[in-house]
PyMOL CGO cylinders between C-alpha atoms (Angstrom):
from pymol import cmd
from pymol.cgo import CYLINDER

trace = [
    CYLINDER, 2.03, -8.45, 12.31, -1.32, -7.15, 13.46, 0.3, 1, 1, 1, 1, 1, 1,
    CYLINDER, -1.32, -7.15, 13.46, -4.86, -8.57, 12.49, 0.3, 1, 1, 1, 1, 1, 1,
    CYLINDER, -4.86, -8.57, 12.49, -3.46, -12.15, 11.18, 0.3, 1, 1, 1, 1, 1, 1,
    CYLINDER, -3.46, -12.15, 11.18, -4.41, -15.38, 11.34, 0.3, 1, 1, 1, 1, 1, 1,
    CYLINDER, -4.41, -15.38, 11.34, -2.05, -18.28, 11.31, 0.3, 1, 1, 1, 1, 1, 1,
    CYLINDER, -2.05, -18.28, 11.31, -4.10, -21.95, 9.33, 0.3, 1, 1, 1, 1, 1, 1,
    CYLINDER, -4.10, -21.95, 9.33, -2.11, -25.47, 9.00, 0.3, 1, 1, 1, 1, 1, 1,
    CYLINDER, -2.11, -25.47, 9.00, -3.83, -27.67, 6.26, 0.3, 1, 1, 1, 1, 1, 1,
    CYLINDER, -3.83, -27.67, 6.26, -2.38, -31.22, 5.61, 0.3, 1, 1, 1, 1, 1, 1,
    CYLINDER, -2.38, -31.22, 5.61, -0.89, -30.91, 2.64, 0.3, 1, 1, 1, 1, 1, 1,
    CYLINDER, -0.89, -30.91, 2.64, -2.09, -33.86, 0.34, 0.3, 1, 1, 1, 1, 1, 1,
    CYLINDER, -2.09, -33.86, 0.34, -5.98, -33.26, 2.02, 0.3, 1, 1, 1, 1, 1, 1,
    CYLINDER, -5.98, -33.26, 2.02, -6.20, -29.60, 2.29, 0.3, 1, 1, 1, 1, 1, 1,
    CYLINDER, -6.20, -29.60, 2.29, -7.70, -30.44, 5.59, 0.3, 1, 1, 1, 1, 1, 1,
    CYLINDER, -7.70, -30.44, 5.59, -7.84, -27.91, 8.24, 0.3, 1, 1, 1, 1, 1, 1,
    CYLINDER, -7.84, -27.91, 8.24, -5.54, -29.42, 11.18, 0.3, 1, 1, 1, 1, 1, 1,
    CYLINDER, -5.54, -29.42, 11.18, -5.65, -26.17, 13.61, 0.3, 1, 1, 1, 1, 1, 1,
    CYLINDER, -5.65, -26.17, 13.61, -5.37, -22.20, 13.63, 0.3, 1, 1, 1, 1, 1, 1,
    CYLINDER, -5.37, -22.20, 13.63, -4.76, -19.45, 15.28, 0.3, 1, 1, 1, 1, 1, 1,
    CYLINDER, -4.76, -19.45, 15.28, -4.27, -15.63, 15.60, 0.3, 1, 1, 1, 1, 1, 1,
    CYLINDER, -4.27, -15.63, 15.60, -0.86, -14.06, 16.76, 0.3, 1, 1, 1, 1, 1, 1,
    CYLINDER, -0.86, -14.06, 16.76, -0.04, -12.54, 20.37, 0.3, 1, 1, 1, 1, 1, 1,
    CYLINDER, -0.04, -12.54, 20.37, 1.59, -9.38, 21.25, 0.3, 1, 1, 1, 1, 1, 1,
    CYLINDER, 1.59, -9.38, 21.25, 5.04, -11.13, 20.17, 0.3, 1, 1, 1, 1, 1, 1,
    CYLINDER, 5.04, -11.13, 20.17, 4.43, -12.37, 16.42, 0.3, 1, 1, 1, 1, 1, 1,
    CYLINDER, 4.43, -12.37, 16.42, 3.49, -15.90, 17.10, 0.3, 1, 1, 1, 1, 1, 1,
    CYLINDER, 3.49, -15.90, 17.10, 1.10, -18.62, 16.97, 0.3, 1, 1, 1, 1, 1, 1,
    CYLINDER, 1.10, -18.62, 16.97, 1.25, -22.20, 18.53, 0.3, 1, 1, 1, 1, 1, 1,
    CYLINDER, 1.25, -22.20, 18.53, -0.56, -24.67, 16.54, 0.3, 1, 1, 1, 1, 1, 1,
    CYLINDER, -0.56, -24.67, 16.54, -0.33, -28.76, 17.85, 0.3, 1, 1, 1, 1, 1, 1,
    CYLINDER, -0.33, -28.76, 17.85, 0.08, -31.06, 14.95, 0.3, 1, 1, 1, 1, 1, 1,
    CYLINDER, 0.08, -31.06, 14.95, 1.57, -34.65, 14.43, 0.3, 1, 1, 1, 1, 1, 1,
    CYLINDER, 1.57, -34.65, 14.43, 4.53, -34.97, 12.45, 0.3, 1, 1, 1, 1, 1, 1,
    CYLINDER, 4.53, -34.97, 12.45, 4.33, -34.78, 8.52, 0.3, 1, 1, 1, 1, 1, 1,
    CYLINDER, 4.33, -34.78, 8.52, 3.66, -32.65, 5.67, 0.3, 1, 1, 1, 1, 1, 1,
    CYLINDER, 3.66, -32.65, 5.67, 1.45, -28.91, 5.96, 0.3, 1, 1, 1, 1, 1, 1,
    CYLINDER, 1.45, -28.91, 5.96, 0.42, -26.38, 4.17, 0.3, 1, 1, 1, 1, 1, 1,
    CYLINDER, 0.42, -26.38, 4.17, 1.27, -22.87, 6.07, 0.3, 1, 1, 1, 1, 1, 1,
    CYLINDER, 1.27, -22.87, 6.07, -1.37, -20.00, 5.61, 0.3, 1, 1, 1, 1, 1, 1,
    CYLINDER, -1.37, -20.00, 5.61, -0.63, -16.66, 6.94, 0.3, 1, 1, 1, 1, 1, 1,
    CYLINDER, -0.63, -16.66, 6.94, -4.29, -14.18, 6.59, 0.3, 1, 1, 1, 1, 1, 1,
    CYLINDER, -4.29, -14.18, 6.59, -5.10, -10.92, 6.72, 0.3, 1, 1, 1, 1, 1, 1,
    CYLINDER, -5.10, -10.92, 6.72, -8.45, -10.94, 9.18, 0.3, 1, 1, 1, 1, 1, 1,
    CYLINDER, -8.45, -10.94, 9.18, -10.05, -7.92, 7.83, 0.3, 1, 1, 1, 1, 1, 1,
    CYLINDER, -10.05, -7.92, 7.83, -9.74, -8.86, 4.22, 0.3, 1, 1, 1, 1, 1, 1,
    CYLINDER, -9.74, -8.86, 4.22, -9.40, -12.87, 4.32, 0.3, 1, 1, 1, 1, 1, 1,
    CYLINDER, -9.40, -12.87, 4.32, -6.22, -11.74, 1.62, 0.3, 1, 1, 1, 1, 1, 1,
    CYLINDER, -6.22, -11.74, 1.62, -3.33, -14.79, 1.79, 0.3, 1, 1, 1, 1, 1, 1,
    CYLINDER, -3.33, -14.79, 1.79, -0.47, -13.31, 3.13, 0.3, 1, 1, 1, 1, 1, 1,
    CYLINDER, -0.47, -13.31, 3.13, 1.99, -15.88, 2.68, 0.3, 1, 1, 1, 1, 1, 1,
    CYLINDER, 1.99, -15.88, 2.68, 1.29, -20.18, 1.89, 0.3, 1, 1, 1, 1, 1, 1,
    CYLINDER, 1.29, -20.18, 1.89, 4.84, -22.34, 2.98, 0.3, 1, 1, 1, 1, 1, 1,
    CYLINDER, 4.84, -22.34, 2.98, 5.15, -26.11, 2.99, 0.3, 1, 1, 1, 1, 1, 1,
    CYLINDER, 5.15, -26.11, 2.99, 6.90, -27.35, 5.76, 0.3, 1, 1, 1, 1, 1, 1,
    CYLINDER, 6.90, -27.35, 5.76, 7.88, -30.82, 6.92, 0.3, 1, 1, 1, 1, 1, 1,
    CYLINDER, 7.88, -30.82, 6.92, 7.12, -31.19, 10.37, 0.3, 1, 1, 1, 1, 1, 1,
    CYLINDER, 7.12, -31.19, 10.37, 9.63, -33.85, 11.56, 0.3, 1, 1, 1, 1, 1, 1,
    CYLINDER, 9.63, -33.85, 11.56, 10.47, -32.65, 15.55, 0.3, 1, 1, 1, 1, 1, 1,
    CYLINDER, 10.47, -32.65, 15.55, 8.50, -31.54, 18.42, 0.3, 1, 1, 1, 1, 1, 1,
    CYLINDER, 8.50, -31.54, 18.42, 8.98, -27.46, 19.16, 0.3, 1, 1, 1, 1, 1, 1,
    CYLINDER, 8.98, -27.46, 19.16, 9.24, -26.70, 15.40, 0.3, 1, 1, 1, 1, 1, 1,
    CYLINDER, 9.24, -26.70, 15.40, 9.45, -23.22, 15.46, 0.3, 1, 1, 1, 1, 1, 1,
    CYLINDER, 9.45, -23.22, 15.46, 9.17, -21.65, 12.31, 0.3, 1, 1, 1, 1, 1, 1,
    CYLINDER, 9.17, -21.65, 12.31, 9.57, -17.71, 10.93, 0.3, 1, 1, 1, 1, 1, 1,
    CYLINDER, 9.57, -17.71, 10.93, 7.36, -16.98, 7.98, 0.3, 1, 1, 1, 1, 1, 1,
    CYLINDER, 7.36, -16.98, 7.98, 7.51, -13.75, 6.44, 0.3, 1, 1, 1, 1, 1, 1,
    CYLINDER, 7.51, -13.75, 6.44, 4.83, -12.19, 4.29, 0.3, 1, 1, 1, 1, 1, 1,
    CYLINDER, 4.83, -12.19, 4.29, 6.70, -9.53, 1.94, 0.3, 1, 1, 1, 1, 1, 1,
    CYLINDER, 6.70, -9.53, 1.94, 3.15, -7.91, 0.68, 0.3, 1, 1, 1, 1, 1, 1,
    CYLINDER, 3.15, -7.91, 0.68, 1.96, -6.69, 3.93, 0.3, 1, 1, 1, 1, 1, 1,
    CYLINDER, 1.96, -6.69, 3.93, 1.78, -3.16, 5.11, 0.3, 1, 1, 1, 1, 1, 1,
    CYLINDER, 1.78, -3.16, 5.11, 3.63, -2.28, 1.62, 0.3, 1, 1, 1, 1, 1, 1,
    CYLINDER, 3.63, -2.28, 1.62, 4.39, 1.55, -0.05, 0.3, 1, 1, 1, 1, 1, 1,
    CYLINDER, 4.39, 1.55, -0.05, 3.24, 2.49, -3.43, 0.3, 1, 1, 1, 1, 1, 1,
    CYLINDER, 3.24, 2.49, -3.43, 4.35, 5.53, -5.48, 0.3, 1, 1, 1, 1, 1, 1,
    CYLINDER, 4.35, 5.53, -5.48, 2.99, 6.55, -8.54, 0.3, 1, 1, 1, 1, 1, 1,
    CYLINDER, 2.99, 6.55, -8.54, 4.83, 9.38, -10.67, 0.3, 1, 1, 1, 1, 1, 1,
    CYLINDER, 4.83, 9.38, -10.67, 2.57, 10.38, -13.84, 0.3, 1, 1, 1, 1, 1, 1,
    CYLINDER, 2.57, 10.38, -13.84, 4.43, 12.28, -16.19, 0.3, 1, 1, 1, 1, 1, 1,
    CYLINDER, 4.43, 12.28, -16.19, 3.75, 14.39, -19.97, 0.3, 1, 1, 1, 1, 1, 1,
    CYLINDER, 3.75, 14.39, -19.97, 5.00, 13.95, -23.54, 0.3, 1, 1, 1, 1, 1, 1,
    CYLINDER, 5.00, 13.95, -23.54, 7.95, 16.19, -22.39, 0.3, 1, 1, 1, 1, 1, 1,
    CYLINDER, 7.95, 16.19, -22.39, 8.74, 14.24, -18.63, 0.3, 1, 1, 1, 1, 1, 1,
    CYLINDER, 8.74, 14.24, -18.63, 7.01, 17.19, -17.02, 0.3, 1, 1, 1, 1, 1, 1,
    CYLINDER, 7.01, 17.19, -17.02, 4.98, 16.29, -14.27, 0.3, 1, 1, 1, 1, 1, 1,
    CYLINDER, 4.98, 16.29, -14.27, 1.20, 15.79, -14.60, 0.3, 1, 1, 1, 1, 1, 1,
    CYLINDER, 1.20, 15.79, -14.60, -0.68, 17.61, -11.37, 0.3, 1, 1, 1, 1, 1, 1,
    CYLINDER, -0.68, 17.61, -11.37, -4.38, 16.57, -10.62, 0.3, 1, 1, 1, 1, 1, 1,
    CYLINDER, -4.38, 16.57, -10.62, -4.38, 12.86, -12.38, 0.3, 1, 1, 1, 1, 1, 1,
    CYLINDER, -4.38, 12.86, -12.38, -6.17, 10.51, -10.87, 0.3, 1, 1, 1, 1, 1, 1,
    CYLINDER, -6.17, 10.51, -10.87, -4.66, 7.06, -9.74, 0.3, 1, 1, 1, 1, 1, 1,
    CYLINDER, -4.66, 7.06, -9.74, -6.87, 4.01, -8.89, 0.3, 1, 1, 1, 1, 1, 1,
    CYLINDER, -6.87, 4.01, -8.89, -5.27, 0.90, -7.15, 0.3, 1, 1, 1, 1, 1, 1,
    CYLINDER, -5.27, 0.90, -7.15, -7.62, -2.24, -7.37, 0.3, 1, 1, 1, 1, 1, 1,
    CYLINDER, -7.62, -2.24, -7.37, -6.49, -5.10, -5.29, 0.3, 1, 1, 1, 1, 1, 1,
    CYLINDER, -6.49, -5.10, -5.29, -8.62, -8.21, -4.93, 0.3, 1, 1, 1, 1, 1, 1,
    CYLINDER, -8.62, -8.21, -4.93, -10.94, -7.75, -1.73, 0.3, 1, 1, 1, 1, 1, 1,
    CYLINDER, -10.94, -7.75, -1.73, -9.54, -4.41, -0.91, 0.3, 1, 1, 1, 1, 1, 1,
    CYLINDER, -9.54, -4.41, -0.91, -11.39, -1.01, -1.32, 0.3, 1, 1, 1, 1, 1, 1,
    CYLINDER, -11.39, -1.01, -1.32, -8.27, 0.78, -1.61, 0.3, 1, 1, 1, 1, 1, 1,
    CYLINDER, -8.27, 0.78, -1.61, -9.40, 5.06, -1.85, 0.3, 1, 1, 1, 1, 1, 1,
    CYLINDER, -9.40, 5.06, -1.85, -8.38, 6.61, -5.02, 0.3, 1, 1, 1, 1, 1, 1,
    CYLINDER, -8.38, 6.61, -5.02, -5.90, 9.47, -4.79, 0.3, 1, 1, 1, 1, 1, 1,
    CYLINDER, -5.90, 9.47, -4.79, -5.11, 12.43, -7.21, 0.3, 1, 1, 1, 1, 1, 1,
    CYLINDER, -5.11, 12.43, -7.21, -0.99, 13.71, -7.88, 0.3, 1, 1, 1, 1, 1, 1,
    CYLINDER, -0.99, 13.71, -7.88, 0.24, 16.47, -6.46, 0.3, 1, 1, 1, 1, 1, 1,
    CYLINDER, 0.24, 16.47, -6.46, 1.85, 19.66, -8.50, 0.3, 1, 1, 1, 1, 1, 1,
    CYLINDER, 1.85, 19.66, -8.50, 5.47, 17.09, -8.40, 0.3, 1, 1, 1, 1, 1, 1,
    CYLINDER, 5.47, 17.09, -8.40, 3.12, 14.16, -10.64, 0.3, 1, 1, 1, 1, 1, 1,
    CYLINDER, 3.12, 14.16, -10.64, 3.14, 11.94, -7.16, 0.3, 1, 1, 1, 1, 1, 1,
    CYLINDER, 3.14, 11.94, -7.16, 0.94, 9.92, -5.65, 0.3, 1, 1, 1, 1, 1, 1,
    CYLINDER, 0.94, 9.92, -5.65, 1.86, 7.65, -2.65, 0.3, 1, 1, 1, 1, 1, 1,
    CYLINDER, 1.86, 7.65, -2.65, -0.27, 4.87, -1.16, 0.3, 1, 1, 1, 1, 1, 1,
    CYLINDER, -0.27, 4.87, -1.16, 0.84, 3.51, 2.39, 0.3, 1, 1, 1, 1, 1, 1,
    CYLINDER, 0.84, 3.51, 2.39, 0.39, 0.22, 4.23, 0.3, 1, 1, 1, 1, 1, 1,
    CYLINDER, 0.39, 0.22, 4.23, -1.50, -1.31, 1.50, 0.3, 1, 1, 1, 1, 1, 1,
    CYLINDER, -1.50, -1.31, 1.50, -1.66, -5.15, 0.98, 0.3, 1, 1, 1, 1, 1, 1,
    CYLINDER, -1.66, -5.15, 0.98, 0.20, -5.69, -2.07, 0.3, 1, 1, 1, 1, 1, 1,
    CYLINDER, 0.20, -5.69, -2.07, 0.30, -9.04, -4.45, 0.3, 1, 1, 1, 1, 1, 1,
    CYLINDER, 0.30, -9.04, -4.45, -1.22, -8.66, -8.04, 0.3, 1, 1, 1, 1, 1, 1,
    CYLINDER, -1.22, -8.66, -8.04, -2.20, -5.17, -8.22, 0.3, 1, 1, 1, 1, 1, 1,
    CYLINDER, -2.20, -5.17, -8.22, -3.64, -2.92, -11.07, 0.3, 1, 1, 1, 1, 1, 1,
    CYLINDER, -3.64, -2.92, -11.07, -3.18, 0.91, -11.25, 0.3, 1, 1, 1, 1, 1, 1,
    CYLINDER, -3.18, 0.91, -11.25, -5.34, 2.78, -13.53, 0.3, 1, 1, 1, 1, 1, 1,
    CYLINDER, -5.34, 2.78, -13.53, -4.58, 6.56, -14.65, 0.3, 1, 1, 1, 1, 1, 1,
    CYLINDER, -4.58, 6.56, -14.65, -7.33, 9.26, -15.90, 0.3, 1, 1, 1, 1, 1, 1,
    CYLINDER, -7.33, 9.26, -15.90, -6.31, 12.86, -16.87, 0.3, 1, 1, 1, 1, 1, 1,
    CYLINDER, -6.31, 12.86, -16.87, -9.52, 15.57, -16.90, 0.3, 1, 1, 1, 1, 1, 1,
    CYLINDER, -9.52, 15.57, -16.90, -11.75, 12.53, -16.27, 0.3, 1, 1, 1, 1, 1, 1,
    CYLINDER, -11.75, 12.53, -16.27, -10.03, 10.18, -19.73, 0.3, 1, 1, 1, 1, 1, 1,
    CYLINDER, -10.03, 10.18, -19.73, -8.62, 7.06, -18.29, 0.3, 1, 1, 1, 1, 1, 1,
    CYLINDER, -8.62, 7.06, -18.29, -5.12, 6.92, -20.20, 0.3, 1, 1, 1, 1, 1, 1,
    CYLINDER, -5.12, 6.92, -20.20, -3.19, 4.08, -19.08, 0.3, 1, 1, 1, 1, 1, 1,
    CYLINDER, -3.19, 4.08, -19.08, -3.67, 0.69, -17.04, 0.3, 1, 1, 1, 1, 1, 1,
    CYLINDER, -3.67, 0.69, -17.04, -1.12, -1.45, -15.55, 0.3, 1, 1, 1, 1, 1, 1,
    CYLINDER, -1.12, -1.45, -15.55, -0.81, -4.26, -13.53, 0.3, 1, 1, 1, 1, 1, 1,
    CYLINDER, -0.81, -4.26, -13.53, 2.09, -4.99, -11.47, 0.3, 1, 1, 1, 1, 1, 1,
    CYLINDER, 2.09, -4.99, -11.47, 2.74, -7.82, -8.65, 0.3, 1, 1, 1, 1, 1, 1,
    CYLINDER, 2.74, -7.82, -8.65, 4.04, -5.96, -5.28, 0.3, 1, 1, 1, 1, 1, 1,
    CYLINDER, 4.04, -5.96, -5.28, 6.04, -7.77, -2.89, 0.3, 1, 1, 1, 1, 1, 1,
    CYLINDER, 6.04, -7.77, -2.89, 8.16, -4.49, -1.56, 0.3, 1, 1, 1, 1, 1, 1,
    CYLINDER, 8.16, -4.49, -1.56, 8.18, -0.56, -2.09, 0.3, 1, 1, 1, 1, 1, 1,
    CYLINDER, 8.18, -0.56, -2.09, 8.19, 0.56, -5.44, 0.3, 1, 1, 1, 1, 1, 1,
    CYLINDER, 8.19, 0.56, -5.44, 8.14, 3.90, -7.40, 0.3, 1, 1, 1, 1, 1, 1,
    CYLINDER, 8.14, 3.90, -7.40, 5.92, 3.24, -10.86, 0.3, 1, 1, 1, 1, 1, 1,
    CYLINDER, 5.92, 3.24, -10.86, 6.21, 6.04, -13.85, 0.3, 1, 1, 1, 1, 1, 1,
    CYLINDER, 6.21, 6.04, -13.85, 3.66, 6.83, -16.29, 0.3, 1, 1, 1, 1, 1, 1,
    CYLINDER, 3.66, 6.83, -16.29, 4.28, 8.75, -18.87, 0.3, 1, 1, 1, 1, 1, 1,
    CYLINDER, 4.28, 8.75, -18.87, 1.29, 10.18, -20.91, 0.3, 1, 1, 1, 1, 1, 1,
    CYLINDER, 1.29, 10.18, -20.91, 2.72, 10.76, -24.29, 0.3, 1, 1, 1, 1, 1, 1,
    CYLINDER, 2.72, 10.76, -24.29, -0.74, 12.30, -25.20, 0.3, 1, 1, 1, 1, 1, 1,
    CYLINDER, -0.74, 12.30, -25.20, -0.33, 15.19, -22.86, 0.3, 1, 1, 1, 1, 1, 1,
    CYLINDER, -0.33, 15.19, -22.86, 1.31, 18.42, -22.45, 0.3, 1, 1, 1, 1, 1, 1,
    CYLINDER, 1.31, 18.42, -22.45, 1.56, 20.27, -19.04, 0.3, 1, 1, 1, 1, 1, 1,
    CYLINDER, 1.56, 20.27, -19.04, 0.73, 23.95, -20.12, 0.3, 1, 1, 1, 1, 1, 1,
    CYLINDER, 0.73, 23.95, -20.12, 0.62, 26.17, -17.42, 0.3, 1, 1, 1, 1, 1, 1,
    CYLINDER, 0.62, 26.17, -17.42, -0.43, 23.86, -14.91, 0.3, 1, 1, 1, 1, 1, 1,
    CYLINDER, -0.43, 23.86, -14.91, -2.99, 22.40, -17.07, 0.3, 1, 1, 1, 1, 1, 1,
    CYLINDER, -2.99, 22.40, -17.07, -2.93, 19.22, -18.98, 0.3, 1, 1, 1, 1, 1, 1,
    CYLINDER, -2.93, 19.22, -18.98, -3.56, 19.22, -22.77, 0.3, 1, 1, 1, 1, 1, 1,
    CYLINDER, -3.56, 19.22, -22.77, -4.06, 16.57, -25.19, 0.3, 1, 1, 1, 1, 1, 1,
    CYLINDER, -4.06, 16.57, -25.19, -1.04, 16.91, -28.01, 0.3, 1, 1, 1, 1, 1, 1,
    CYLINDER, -1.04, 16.91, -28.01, -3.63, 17.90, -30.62, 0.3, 1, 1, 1, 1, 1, 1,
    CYLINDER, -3.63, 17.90, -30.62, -5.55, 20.46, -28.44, 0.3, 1, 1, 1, 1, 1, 1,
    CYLINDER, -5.55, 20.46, -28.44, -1.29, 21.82, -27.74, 0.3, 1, 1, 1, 1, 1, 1,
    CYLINDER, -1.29, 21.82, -27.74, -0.77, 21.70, -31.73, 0.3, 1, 1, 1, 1, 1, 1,
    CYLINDER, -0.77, 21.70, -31.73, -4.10, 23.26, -32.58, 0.3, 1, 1, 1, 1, 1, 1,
    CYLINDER, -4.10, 23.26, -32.58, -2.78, 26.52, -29.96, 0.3, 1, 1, 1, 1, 1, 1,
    CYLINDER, -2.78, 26.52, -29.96, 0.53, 26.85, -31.35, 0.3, 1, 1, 1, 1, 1, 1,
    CYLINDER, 0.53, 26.85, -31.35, -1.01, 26.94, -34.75, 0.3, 1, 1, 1, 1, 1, 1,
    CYLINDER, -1.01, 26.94, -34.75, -3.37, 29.42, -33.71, 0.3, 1, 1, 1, 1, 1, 1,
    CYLINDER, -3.37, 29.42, -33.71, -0.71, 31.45, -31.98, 0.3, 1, 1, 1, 1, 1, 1,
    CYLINDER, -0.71, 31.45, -31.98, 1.53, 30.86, -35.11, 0.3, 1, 1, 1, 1, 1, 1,
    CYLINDER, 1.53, 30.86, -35.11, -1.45, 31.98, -37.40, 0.3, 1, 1, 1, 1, 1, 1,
    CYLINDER, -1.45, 31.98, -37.40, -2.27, 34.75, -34.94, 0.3, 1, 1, 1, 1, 1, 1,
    CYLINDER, -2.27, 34.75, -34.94, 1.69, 36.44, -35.11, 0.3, 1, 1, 1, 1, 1, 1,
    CYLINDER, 1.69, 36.44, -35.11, 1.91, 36.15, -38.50, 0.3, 1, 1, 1, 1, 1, 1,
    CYLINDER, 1.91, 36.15, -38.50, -1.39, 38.08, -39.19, 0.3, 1, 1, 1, 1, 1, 1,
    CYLINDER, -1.39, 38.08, -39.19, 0.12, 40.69, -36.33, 0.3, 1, 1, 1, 1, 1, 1,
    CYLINDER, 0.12, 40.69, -36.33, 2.95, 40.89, -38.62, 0.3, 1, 1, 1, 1, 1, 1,
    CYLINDER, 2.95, 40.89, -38.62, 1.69, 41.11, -41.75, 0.3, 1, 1, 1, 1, 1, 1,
    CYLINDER, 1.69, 41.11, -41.75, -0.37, 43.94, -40.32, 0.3, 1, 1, 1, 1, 1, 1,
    CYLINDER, -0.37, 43.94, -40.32, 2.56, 45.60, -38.82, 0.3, 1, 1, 1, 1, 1, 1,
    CYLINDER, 2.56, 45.60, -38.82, 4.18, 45.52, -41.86, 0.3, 1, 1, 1, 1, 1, 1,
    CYLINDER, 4.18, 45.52, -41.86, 1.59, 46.81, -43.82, 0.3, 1, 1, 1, 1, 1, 1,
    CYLINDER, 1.59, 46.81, -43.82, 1.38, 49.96, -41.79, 0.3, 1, 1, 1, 1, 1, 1,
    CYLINDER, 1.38, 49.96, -41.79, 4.92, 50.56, -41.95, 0.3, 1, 1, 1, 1, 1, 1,
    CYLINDER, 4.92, 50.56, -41.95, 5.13, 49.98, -45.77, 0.3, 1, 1, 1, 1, 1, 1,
    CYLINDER, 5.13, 49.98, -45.77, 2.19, 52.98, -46.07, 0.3, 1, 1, 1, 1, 1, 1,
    CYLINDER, 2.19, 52.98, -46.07, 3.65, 55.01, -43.47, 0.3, 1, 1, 1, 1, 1, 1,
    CYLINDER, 3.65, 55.01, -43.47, 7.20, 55.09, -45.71, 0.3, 1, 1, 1, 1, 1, 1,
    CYLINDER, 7.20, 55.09, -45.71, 5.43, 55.46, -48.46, 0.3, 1, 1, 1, 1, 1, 1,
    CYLINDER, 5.43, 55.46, -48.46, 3.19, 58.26, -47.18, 0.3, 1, 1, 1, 1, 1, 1,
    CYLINDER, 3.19, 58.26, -47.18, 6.55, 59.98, -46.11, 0.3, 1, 1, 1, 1, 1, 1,
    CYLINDER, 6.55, 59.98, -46.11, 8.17, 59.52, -49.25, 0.3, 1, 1, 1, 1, 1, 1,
    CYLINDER, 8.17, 59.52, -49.25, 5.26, 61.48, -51.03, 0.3, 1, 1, 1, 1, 1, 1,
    CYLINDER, 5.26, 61.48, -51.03, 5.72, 64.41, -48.72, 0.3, 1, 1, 1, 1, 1, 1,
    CYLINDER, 5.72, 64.41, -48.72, 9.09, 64.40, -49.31, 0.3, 1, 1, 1, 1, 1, 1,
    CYLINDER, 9.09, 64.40, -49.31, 8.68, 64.88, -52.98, 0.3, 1, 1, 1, 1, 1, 1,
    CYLINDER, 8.68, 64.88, -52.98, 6.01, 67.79, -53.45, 0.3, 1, 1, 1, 1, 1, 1,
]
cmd.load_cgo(trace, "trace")
């Protein structure tokens, strides 16, 4: 890993014993005296624990692999519509203790995908046409694909509707080809009727 620091506390004091920063290969030597430590792998930039191990140190050359799961980790956020259709334009925010992590908006599939974030407790926040619709909060230790689906919207023609704006259309649209009908009906009742006049003088 890049940008880490390697700390060894004692583990009943919490007292720092020694540190370090990894070379090119991984590693850190730290000299202790045998017992019991507390292992705590950081991320320099953010100060964000990486990994904390307890180890007994009970030989000389311990060598010891940690490995910290929530580093450099892959997000995906699908956002999907009443119907599972995918929601374009929604905007997902991932907050992450002492992280400013950019927010990002889905693409015409409903996807989203953050990359090499530092991952732990995590929450994800939606907002559709500037409403925030949903928060979550998920603990990521490895690559994962999260779905949210928006039962209060309907993808119409690329745009997102609330289910009552959707229900008020169709009504209108309902209301509006009815009153069509009943007009086209009308003219065709006068026009036979109109012909059936001419037909008798």
């Amino acid at each position: 890993l890049q940008n880490v620091q390697v700390a060894v506390y004692e583990w009943s004091s919490e007292l720092l014993t020694g540190s370090a920063t990894r070379n090119d290969l991984g590693s850190a030597a730290i000299r202790c005296t045998f017992g019991r430590y507390k292992i705590r792998v950081y991320d320099l930039e953010s100060g964000i624990i990486l990994n904390e191990t307890v180890i007994d140190l009970i030989r000389d050359q311990f060598f010891f692999v940690i490995y910290c799961r929530i580093y450099n980790v892959g997000l995906s956020i699908v956002v999907k519509d009443y119907f599972g259709n995918p929601i374009s334009n929604a905007l997902v925010k991932i907050e992450r203790e002492n992280m400013d992590i950019p927010p990002q908006k889905t693409g015409s599939n409903g996807k989203t995908s953050f990359e090499n974030i530092i991952g732990g407790e995590v929450r994800i926040s939606v907002s559709v046409n500037g409403k925030l619709c949903e928060i979550r909060t998920i603990y990521l230790d490895e690559a994962k694909v999260v779905v949210f689906k928006l039962d209060k919207y309907v993808m119409v023609a690329g745009y997102p509707l609330e289910i009552t704006q959707f229900i008020a259309c169709i009504s209108l649209g309902m209301l509006v080809a009815f009153f069509a009908l009943a007009l086209i009906y009308r003219r065709f009742r006068a026009r036979k009727v109109s012909e059936g006049k001419e037909k008798t003088l």
